[in-house]
C-alpha positions as CSV (number, residue, x, y, z in Angstrom):
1,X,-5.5,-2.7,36.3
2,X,-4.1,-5.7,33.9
3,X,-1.1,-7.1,34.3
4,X,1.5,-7.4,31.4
5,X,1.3,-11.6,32.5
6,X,-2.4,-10.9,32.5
7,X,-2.8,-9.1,28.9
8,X,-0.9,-11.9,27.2
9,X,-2.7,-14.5,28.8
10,X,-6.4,-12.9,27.9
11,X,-4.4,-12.6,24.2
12,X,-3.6,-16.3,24.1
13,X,-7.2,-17.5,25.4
14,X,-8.2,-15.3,21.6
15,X,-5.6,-17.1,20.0
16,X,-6.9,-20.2,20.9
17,X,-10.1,-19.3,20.1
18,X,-8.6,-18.6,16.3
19,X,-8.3,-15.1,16.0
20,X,-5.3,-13.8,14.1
21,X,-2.9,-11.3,15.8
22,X,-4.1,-8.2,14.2
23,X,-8.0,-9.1,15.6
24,X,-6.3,-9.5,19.1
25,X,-4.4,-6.5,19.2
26,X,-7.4,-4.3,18.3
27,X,-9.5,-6.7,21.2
28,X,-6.8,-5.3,23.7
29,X,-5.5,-1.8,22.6
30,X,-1.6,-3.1,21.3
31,X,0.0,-3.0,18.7
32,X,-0.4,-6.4,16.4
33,X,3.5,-6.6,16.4
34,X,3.4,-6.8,20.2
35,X,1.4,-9.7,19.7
36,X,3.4,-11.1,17.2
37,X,6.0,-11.0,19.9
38,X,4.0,-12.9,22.4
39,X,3.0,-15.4,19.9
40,X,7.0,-15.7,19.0
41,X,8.0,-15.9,22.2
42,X,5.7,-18.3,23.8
43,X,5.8,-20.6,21.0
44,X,2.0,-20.5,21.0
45,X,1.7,-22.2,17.7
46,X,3.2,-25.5,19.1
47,X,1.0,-25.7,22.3
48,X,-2.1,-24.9,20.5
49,X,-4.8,-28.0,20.4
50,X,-7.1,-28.3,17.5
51,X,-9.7,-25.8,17.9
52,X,-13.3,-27.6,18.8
53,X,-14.9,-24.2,18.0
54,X,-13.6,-24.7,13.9
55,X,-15.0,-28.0,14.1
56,X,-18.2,-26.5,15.5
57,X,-18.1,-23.6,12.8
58,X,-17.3,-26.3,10.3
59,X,-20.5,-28.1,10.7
60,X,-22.3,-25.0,11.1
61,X,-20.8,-24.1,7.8
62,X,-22.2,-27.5,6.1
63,X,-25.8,-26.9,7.5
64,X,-25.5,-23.4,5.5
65,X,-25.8,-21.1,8.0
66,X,-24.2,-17.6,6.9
67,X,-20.9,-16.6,8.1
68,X,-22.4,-14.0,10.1
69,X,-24.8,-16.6,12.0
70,X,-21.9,-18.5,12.5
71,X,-20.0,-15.5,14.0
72,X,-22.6,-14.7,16.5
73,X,-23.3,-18.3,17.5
74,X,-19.9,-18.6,18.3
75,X,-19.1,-15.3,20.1
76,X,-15.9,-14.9,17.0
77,X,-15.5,-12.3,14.9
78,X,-17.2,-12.9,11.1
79,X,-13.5,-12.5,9.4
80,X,-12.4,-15.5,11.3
81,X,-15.2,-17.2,9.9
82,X,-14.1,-16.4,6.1
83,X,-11.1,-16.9,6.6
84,X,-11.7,-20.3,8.5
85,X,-14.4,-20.5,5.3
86,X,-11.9,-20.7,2.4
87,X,-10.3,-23.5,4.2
88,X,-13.4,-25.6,4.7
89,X,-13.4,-25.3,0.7
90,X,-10.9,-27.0,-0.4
């Protein structure tokens, strides 16, 4: 059975990996507010490092592979990928 300490944690390591709190709370059965909370709480913002994996999906993105690809290379869902997408636009 998870813990409470062991449900946040598994919801930071998504975070990390760039998912937004609505994608974790459907990964873990809460409510996205909860996460929200956890995210408020623990200042996650602040501790998190820039993300190697949006590098990696970056340069993925320049060799035009499709979002999808990328998504499945990378084991993250495809609306990270568009959303980290409009960013490599600009």
């Amino acid at each position: 059975m998870n813990t409470k300490a062991q449900i946040k944690q598994k919801a930071y390591q998504y975070y990390c990996k760039g998912l937004n709190s609505k994608e974790i709370a459907k990964l873990l059965n809460l409510s996205y507010r909860t996460v929200q909370g956890y995210m408020q709480k623990g200042n996650w913002k602040q501790k998190r490092n820039p993300d190697p994996i949006k590098i990696i999906a970056y340069n993925l993105y320049k060799l035009e592979l499709s979002k999808k690809k990328i998504a499945e290379t990378l084991n993250i869902s495809l609306s990270t990928v568009q959303n980290w997408s409009k960013q490599f636009n600009r």
